[in-house]
Biotite code that builds the C-alpha atoms (Angstrom):
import biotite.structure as struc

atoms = struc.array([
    struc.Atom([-17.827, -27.358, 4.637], chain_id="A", res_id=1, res_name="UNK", atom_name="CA", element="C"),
    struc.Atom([-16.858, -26.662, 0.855], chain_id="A", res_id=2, res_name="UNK", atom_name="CA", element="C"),
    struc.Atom([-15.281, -23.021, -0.205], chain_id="A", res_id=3, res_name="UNK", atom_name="CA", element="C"),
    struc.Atom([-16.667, -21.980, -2.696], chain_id="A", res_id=4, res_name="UNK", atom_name="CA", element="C"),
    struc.Atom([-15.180, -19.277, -5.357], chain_id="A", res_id=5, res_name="UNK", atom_name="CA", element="C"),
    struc.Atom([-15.901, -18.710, -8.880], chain_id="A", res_id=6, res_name="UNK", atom_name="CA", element="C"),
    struc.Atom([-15.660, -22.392, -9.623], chain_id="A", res_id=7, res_name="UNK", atom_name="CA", element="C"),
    struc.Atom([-16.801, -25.117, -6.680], chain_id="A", res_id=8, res_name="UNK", atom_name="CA", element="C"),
    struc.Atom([-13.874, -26.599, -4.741], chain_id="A", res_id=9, res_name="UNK", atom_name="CA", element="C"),
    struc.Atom([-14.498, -30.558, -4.819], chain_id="A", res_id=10, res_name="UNK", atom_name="CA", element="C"),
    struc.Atom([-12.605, -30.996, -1.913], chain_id="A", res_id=11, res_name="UNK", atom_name="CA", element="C"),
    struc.Atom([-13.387, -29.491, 1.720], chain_id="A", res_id=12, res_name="UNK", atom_name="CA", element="C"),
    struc.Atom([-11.281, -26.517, 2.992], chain_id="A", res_id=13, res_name="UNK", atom_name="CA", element="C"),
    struc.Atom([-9.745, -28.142, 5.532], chain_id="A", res_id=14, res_name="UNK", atom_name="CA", element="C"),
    struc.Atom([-8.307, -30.523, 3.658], chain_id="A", res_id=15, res_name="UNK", atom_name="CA", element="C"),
    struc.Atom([-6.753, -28.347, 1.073], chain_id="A", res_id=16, res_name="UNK", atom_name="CA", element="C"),
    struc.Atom([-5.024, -26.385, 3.840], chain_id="A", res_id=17, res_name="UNK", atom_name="CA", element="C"),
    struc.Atom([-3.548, -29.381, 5.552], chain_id="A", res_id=18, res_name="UNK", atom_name="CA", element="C"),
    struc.Atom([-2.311, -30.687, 2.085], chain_id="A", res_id=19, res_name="UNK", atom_name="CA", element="C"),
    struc.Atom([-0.522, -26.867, 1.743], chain_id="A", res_id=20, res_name="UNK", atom_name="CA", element="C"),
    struc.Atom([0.738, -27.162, 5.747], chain_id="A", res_id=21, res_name="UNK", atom_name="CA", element="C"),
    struc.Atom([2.666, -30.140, 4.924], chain_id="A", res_id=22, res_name="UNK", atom_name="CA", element="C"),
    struc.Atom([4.033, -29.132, 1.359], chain_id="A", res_id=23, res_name="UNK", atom_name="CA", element="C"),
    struc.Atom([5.137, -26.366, 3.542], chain_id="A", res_id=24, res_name="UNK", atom_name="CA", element="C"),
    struc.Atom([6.903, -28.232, 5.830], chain_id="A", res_id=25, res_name="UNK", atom_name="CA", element="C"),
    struc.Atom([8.322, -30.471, 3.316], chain_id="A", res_id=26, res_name="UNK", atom_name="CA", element="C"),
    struc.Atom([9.726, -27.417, 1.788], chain_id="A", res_id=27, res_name="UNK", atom_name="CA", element="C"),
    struc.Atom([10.556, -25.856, 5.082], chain_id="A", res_id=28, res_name="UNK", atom_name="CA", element="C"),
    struc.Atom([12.915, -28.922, 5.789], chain_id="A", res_id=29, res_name="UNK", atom_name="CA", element="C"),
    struc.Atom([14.696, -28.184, 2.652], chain_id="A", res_id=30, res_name="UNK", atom_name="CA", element="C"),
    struc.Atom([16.218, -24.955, 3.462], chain_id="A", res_id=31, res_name="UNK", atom_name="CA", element="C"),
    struc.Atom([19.714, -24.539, 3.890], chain_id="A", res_id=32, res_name="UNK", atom_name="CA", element="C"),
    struc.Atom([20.939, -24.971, 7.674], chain_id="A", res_id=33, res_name="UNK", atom_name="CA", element="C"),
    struc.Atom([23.783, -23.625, 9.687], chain_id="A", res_id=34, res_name="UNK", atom_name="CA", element="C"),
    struc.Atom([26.444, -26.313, 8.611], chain_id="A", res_id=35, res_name="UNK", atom_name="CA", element="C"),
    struc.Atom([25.442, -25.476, 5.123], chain_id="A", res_id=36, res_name="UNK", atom_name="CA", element="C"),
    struc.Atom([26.188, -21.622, 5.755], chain_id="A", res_id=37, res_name="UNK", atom_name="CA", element="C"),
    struc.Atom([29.350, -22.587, 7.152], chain_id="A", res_id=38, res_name="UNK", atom_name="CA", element="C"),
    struc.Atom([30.309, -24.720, 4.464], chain_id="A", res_id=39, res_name="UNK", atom_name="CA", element="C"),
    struc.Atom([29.713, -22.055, 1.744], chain_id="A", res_id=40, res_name="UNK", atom_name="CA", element="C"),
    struc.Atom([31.522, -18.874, 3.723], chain_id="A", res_id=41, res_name="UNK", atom_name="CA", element="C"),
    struc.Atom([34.527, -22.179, 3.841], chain_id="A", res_id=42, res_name="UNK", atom_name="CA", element="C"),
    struc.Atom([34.752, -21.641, 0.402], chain_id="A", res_id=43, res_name="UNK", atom_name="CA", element="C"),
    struc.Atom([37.421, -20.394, -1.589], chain_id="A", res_id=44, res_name="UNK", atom_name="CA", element="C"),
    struc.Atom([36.046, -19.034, -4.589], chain_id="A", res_id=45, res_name="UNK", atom_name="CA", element="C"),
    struc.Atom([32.092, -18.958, -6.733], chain_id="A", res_id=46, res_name="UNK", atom_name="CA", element="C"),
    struc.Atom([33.015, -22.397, -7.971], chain_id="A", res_id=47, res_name="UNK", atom_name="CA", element="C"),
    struc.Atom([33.274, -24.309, -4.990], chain_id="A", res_id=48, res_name="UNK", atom_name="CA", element="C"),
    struc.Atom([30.075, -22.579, -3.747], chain_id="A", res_id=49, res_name="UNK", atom_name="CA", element="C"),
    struc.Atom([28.323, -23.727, -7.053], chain_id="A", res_id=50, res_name="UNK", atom_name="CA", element="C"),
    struc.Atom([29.719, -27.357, -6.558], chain_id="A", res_id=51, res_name="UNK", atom_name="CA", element="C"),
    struc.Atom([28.703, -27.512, -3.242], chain_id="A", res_id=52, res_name="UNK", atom_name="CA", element="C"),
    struc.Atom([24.783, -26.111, -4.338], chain_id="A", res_id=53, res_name="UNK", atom_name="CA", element="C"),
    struc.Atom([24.531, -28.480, -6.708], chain_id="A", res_id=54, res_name="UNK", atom_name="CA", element="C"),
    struc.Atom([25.790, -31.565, -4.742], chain_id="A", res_id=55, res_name="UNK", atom_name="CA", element="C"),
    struc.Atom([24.544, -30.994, -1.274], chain_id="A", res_id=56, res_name="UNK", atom_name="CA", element="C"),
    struc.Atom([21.386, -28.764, -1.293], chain_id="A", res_id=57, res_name="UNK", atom_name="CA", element="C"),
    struc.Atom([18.213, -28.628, -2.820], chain_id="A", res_id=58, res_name="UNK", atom_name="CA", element="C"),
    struc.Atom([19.080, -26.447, -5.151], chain_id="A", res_id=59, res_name="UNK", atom_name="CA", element="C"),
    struc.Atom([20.694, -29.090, -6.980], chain_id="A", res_id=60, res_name="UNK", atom_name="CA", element="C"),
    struc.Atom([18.636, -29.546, -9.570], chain_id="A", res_id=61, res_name="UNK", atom_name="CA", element="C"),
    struc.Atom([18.760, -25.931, -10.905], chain_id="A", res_id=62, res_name="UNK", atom_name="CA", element="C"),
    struc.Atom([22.390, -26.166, -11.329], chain_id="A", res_id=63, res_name="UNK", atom_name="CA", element="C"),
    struc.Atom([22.661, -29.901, -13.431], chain_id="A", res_id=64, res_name="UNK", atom_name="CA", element="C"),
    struc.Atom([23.564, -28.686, -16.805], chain_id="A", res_id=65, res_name="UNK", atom_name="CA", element="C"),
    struc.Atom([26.479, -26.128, -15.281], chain_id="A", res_id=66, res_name="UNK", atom_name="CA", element="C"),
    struc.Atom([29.750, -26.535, -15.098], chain_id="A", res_id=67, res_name="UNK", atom_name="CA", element="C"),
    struc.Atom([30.118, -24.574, -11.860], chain_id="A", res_id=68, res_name="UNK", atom_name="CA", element="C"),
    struc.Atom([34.182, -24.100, -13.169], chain_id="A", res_id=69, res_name="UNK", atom_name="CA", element="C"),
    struc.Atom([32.887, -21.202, -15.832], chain_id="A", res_id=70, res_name="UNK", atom_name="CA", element="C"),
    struc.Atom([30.061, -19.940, -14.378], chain_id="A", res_id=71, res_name="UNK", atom_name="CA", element="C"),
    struc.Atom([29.906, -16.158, -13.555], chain_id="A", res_id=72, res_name="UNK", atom_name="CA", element="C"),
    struc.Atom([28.162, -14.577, -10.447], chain_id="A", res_id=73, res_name="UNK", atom_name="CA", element="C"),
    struc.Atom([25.236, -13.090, -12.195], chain_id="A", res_id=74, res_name="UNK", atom_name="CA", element="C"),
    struc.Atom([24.232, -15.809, -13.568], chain_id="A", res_id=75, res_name="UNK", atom_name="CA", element="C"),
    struc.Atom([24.014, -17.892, -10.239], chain_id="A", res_id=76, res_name="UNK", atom_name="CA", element="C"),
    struc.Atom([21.940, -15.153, -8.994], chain_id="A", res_id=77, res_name="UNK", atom_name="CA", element="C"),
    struc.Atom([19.885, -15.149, -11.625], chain_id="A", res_id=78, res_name="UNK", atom_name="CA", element="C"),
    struc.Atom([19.504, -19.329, -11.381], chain_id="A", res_id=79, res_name="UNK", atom_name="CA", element="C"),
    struc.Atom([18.515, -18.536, -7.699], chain_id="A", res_id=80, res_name="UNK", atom_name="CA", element="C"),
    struc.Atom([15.863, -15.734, -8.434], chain_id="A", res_id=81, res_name="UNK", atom_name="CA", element="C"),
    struc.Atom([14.411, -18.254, -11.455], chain_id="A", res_id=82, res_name="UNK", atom_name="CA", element="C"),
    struc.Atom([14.152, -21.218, -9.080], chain_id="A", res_id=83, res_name="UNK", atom_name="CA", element="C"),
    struc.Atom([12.067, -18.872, -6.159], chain_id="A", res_id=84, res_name="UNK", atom_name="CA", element="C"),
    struc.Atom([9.759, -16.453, -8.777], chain_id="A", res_id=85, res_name="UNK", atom_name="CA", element="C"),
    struc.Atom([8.812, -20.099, -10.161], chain_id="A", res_id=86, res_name="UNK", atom_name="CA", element="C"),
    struc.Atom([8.928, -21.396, -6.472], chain_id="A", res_id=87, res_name="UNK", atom_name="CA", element="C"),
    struc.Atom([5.919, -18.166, -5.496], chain_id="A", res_id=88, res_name="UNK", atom_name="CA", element="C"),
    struc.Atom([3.932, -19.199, -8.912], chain_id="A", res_id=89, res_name="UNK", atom_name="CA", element="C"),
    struc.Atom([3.882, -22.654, -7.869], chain_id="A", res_id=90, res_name="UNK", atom_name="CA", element="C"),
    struc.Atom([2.681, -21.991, -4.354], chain_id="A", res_id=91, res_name="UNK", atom_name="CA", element="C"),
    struc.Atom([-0.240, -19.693, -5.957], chain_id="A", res_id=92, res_name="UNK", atom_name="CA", element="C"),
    struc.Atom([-1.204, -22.466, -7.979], chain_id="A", res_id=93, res_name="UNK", atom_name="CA", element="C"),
    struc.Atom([-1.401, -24.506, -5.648], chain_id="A", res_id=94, res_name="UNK", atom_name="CA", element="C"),
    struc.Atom([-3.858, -22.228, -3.455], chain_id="A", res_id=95, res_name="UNK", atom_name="CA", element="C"),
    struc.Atom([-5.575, -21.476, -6.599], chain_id="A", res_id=96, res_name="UNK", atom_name="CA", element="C"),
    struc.Atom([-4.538, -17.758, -5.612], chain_id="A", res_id=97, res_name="UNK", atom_name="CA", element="C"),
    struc.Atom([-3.473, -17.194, -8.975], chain_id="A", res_id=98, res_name="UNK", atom_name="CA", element="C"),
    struc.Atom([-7.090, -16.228, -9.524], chain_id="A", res_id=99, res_name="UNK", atom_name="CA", element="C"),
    struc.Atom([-7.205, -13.472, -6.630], chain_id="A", res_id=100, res_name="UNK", atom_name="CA", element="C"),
    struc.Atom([-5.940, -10.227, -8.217], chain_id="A", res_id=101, res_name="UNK", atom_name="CA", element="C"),
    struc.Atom([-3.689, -9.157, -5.323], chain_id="A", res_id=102, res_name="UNK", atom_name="CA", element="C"),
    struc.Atom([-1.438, -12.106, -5.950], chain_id="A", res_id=103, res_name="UNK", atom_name="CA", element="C"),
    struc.Atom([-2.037, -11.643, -9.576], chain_id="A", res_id=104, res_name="UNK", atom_name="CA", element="C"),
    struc.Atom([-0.540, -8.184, -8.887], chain_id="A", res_id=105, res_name="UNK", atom_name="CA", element="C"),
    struc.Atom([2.165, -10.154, -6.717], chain_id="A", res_id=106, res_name="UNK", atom_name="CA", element="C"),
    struc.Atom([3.406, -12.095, -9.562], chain_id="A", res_id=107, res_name="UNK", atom_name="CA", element="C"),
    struc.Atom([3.447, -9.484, -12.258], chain_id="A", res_id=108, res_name="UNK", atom_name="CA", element="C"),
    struc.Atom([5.319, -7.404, -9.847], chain_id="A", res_id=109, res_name="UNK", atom_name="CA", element="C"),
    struc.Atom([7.782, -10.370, -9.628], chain_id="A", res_id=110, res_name="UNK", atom_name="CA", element="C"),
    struc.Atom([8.210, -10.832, -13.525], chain_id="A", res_id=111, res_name="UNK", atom_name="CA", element="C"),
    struc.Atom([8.185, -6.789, -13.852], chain_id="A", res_id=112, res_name="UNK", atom_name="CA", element="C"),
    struc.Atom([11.297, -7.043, -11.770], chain_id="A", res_id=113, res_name="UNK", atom_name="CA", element="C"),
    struc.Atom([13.465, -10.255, -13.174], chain_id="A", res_id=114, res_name="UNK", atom_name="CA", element="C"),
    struc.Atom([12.548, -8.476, -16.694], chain_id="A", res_id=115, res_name="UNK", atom_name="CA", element="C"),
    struc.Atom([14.382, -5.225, -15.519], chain_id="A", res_id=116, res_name="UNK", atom_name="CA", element="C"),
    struc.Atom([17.363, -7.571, -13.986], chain_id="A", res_id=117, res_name="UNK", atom_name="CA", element="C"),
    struc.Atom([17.647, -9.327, -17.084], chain_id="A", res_id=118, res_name="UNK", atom_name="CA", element="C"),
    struc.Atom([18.123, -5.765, -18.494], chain_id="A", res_id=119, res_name="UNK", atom_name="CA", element="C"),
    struc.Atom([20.694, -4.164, -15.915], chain_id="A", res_id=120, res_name="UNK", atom_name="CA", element="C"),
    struc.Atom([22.987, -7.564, -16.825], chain_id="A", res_id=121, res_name="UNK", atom_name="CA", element="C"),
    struc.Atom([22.797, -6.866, -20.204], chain_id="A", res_id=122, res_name="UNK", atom_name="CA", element="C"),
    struc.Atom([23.795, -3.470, -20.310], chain_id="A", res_id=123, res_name="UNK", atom_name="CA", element="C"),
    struc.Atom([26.475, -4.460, -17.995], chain_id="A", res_id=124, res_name="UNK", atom_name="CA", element="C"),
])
């Protein structure tokens, strides 16, 4: 049975949802485990935990052009909220929910909030 929305899905329902069950899993797999925890409270100081990011996670590729040995704190956090606002967009692409205003609400809400954090570090 086809969905059908504003625009006619080519592709049956099911099959859409099965393709978003396994990119979920895929991603699901990817998260960081217990010896990863362990090996990042091991560390000694934001540099190490950088290094360790960007050689043995996922996260990886967000960190490639920094040199975790002058990086400063904020700015890791703001690499990591970057990588999972663009992370939620690309999931409600995917789903074609960017169309449904709820989640169009969703992600507003999200850039309304890295705008003001971008802010609060620059008055800091």
């Amino acid at each position: 049975m086809l969905k059908y929305r504003s625009k006619p899905l080519l592709v049956p329902t099911k099959y859409i949802q099965n393709a978003t069950v396994a990119k979920i899993r895929a991603a699901y797999g990817k998260r960081l485990n217990n010896e990863d925890y362990k090996a990042l409270l091991a560390a000694k100081n934001l540099s190490d935990i950088v290094e360790y990011l960007k050689k043995n996670t996922h996260y990886a590729p967000i960190f490639d052009d920094v040199d975790p040995t002058s990086i400063h704190r904020g700015f890791v956090e703001t690499l990591l909220h970057k990588y999972h606002f663009e992370k939620g967009v690309f999931w409600c692409n995917f789903q074609h929910l960017d169309t449904e205003p709820f989640y169009r609400y969703h992600i507003m809400f999200r850039e309304i909030q890295e705008i003001l954090n971008a802010i609060m570090y620059l008055n800091t």
